[in-house]
TORSE-584145 format. One record per residue (C-alpha): x, y, z. Coordinates in steps of 0.02 Angstrom, whole numbers, padded with zeros to 5 digits, always signed. Each point is the difference from the previous one (the first is absolute). Example, Ala and Ser with C-alpha at 12.3 -4.5 7.8 and 13.67 -1.06 7.14 Angstrom:
+00615-00225+00390+00069+00172-00033
! end
This chain:
+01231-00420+01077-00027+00051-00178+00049-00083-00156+00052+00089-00155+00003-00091-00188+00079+00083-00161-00127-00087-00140+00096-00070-00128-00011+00102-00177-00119-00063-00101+00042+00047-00155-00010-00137-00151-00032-00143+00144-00139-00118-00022-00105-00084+00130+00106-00140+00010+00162+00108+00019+00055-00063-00176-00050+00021-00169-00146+00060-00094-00175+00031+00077-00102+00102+00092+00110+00123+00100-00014+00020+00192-00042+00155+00086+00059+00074+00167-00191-00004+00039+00042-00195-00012+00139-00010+00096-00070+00094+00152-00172-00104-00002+00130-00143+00010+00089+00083+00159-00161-00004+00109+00041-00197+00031+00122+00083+00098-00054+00142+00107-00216+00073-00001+00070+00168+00016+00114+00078-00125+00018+00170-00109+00044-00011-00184+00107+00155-00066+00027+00009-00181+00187+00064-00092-00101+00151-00012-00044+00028+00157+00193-00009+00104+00186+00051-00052+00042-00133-00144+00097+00081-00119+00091-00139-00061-00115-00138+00047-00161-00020-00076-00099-00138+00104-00134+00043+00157+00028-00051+00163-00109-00048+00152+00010-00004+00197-00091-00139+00105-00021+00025+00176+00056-00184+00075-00016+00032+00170-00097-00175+00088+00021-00105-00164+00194-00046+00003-00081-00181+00109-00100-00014-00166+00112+00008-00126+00133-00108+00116-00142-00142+00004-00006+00028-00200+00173+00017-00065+00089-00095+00150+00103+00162+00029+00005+00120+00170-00014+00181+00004+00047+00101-00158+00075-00153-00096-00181-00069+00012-00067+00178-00079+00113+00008-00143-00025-00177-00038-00208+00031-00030+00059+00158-00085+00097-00095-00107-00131-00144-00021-00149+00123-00036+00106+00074-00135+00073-00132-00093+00043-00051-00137+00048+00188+00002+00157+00065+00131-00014+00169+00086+00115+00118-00011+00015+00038+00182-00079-00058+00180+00019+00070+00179-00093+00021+00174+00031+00137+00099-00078+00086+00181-00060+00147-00141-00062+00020-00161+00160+00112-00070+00127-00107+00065-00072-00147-00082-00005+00060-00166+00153+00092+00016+00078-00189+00043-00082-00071-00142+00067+00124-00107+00188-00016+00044+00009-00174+00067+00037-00129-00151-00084-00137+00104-00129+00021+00119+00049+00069+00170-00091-00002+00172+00033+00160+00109-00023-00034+00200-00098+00127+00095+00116+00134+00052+00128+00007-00128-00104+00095-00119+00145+00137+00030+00155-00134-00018-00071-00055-00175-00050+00158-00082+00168+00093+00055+00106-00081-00124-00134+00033-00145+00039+00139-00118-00086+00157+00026-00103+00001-00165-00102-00156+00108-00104+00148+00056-00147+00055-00097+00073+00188-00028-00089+00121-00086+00119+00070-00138-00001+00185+00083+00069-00091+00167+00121-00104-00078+00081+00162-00067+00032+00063+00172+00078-00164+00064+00130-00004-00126+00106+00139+00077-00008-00072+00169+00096-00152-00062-00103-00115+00069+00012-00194-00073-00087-00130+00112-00185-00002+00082+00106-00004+00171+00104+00180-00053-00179+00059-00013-00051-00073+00148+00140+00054+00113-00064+00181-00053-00096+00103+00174-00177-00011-00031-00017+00178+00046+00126+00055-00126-00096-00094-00135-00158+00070+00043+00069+00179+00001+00066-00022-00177-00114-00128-00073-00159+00025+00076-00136-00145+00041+00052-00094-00171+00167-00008+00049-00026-00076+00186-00118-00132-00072+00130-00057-00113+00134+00011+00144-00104-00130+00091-00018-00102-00146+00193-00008+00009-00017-00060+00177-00100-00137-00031-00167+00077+00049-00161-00028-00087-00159-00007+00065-00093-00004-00148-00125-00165-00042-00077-00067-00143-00139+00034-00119-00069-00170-00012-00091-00043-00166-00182-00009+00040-00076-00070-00153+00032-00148-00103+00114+00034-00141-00019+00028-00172-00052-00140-00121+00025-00036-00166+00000-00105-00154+00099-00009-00137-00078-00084-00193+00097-00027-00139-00085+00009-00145+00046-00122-00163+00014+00088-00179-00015+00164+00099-00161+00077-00002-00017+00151-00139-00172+00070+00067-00125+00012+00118-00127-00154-00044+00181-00105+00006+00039+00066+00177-00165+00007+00080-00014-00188+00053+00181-00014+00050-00040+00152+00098-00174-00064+00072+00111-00149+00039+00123+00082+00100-00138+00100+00094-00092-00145+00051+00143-00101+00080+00041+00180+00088-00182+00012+00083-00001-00169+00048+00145+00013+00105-00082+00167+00092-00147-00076+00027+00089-00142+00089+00083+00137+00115-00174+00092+00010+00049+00168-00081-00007+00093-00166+00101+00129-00105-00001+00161+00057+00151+00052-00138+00050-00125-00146+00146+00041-00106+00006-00092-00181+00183-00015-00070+00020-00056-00208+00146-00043-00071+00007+00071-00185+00087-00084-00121+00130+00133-00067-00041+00122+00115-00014+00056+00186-00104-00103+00130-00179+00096-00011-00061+00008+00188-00184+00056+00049-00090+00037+00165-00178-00041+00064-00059+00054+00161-00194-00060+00037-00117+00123+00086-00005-00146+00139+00088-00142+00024-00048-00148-00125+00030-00164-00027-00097-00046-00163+00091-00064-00139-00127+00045-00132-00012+00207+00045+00204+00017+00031+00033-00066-00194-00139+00118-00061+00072+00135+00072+00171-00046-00032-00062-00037-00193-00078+00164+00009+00172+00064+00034+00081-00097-00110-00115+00062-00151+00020+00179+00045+00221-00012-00009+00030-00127-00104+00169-00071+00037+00084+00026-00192+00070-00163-00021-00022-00186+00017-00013-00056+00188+00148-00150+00044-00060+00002+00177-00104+00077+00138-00006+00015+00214-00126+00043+00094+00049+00062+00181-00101+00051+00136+00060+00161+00103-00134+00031+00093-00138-00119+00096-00127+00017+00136-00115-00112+00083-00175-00027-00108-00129+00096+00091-00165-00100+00058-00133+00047-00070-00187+00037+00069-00058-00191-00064+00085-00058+00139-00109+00033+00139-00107-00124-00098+00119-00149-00011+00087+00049-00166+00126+00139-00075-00044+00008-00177-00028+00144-00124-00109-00051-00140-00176+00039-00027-00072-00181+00048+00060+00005+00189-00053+00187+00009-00171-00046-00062+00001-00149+00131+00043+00118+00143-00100+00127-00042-00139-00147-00010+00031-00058+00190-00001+00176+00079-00182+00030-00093-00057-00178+00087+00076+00044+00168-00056+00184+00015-00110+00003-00113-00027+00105-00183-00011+00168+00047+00180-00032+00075+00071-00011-00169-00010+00156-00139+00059+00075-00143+00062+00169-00035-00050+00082-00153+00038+00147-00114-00099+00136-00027+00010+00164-00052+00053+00174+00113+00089+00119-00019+00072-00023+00187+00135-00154-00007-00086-00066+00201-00166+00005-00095+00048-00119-00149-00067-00169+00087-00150-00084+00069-00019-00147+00077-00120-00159-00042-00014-00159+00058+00098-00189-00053-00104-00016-00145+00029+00204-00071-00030-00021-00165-00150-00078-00002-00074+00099+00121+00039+00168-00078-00078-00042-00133-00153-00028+00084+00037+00160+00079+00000+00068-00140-00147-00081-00097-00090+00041+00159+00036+00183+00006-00055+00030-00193-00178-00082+00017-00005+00121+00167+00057+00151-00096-00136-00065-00146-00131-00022+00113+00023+00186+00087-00002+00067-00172-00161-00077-00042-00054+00058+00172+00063+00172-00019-00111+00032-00156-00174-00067+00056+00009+00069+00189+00133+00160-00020+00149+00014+00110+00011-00117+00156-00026+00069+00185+00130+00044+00082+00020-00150+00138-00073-00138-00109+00063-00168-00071+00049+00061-00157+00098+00146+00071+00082-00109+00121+00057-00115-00137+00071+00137-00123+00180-00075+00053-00066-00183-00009+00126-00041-00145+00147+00048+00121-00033-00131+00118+00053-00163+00030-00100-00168+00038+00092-00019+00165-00041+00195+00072+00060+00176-00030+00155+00008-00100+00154+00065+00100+00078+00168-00007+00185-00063-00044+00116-00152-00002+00159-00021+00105+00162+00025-00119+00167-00059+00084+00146+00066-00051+00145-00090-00038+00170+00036+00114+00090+00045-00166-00066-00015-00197+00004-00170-00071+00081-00005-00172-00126-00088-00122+00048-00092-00169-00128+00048-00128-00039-00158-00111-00055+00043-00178-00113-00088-00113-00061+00051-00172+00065+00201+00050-00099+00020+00148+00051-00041+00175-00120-00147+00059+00092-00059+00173+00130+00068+00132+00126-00130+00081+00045+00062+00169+00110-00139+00089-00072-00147+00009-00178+00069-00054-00059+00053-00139-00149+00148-00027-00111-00052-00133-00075+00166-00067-00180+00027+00002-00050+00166+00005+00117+00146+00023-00063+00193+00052+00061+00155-00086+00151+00055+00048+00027+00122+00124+00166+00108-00059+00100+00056+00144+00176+00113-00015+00103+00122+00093+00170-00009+00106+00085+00116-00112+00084+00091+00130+00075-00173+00075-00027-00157-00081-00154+00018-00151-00106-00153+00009-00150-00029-00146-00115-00128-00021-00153-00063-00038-00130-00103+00117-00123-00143-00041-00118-00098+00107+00014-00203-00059-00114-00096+00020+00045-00189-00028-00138-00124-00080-00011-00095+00181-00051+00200+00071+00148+00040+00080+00037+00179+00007+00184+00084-00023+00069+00167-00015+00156+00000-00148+00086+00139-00064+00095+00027-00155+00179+00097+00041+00021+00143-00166+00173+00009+00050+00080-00172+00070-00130-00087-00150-00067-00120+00117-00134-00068+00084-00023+00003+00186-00142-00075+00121-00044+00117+00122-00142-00058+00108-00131-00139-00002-00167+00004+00085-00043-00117+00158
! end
């Protein structure tokens, strides 16, 4: 059996179903209506034939739970469903209940039936054959050819040869015939994610700029993120909704790179917004609603015991693989310049700095010494020390250096959100991370798909001041940023 409620319009009606206050949402209302039934499908006004009704409606499947809700309410069969419909919605009344063998049926019940109707398996036909023909979802060139056939009632079109139908009316025309019948074999498309959140502030005095609404805003973020966190996800698409004294409601979108759950980046970047469109008026109020989560990804620190991303527990992992494995295990990859991008890195070992610069030091009192060399004895024979050391300044402390480094592509680019500091971009926030920059190779200008889609950009190789290695790209046309690859 499936249950079908009409939502009750929302407009101007508070939480409480009175009065002033913060204004319920269908979102609301159908969170409320899982107490009744796991599995259910939300359709908006938008989304179904309402032209002179304005509120949602949703279908539960009850099949199995009508012993539940009889051990609940202390009322058998449907009686016991409406009655947690009713409960799970109050103080608020809908505006129309009914279970039914089939989806269509039951909302087609709800929507004629004053107060809530149960229809018995098998008289799907019986109950629809009195309802008026516009019942049927007809698409306006159809209903035009109906008209002249005088038909009234679901049953005249019922009563109608399904071959004659099919002749004149095609395949759209026989599925709405057995809609008339009673016949609907279509099932639900059960929400699979938790529902939008969101939080409303009010803010006293109204706030006339941006260092007035920043901490009510910060405010609002926090209590959002502490509520994911509890559910173990993060927002994937946040939508930010002001209400403008004297003028329209100002609404802005943020959609991370990655899901993210940190109250401290999602107000920079919605500040960031914020500072860019300016919302031309003194702020009364503001929501913040989530559209969009996922589940927080776990991180590489967790093979270790921990999921954390700051610099401390990196440096502490990075610590215990050296101990277990041993130091060569661990290196860094370094910059250098080539001409060919799979040339542009070397590896050295945990402590790189350092050590190049012994390298280095080491290679110019070689190259002094052969000099020196050079001048009292002439050129070295081929074969000897010196001539087998003419490269010594290429090589590393832990053997020869290698002829490339793995770079792994991402599936798809990775928007990046350049952070600015004193006109120069110093840092890259990319989710939840954030790519300090250290040093950055030329760029590497690539263009073309004129004949289909043109495409121009430049490339850089980043390299981060803990030596990780990235490949970013700056978009000419979409003026963005976008993280290509990153090296293993």
């Amino acid at each position: 059996m499936f249950a079908c409620v009409l939502l009750p319009v929302l407009s101007g009606v508070g939480l409480s179903g009175v009065g002033p206050g913060p204004q319920a949402t269908e979102a609301e209302l159908v969170q409320k209506l899982f107490a009744v039934s796991p599995l259910l499908e939300h359709r908006t006004a938008l989304e179904h034939r309402s032209d002179d009704e304005a509120g949602g409606l949703v279908f539960l499947d009850v099949r199995g739970i009508s012993r539940f809700h009889h051990f609940a309410t202390g009322k058998r069969g449907a009686a016991g469903v409406f009655e947690a419909v009713r409960r799970a919605l109050a103080p608020l009344v809908p505006r129309g209940m009914a279970l039914a063998p089939n989806r269509f049926t039951a909302e087609v019940a709800a929507r004629y039936q004053r107060d809530p109707v149960m229809v018995a398996p098998g008289d799907e036909a019986l109950f629809l054959s009195r309802l008026p023909l516009s019942a049927l979802p007809l698409p306006a060139e159809l209903a035009r050819r109906l008209v002249p056939l005088g038909l009234r009632t679901l049953g005249d079109f019922a009563s109608l040869p399904v071959a004659a139908v099919e002749r004149r009316y095609g395949q759209a025309g026989v599925a709405l015939h057995r809609l008339a019948r009673g016949e609907d074999r279509s099932t639900l498309l059960p929400l699979t994610e938790a529902l939008p959140l969101s939080v409303l502030a009010d803010i006293e005095g109204g706030a006339d700029g941006l260092p007035r609404l920043e901490p009510v805003l910060r405010q609002a973020v926090e209590r959002l993120c502490v509520t994911l966190r509890e559910e173990g996800r993060g927002v994937s698409r946040l939508r930010l909704e002001l209400s403008v004294r004297d003028r329209e409601a100002r609404r802005y979108e943020l959609s991370p790179a990655s899901a993210e759950d940190r109250a401290g980046l999602l107000t920079d970047l919605l500040v960031c917004k914020l500072s860019d469109t300016p919302p031309g008026g003194t702020v009364d109020a503001l929501q913040l609603r989530v559209v969009q989560s996922q589940s927080m990804a776990v991180h590489q620190n967790g093979l270790f015991g921990e999921i954390s991303r700051d610099a401390q527990r990196r440096a502490e992992a990075l610590s215990r693989i050296k101990t277990i494995l041993g130091r060569a295990a661990v290196t860094t990859p370094r910059l250098r310049r080539d001409h060919r991008l799979e040339e542009r890195w070397r590896l050295l070992p945990a402590d790189g700095v350092a050590d190049e610069a012994r390298a280095q030091a080491h290679a110019k009192s070689r190259a002094k010494s052969r000099v020196k060399s050079r001048s009292k004895t002439g050129p070295p024979v081929a074969g000897s020390s010196d001539a087998g050391s003419s490269d010594a300044g290429s090589l590393e402390p832990g053997g020869p250096e290698p002829e490339s480094t793995p770079l792994r592509l991402l599936p798809s680019p990775v928007e990046l959100v350049p952070v600015v500091a004193g006109g120069r971009t110093v840092a890259f926030r990319w989710g939840g991370r954030t790519l300090d920059v250290g040093s950055v190779s030329p760029p590497r200008r690539l263009c073309g798909g004129w004949w289909s889609e043109p495409y121009e950009r430049d490339e850089y190789d980043l390299q981060t001041p803990d030596g990780a290695l990235y490949r970013i790209a700056r978009d000419k046309l979409a003026r963005r940023w976008l993280l290509l690859a990153e090296v293993d």
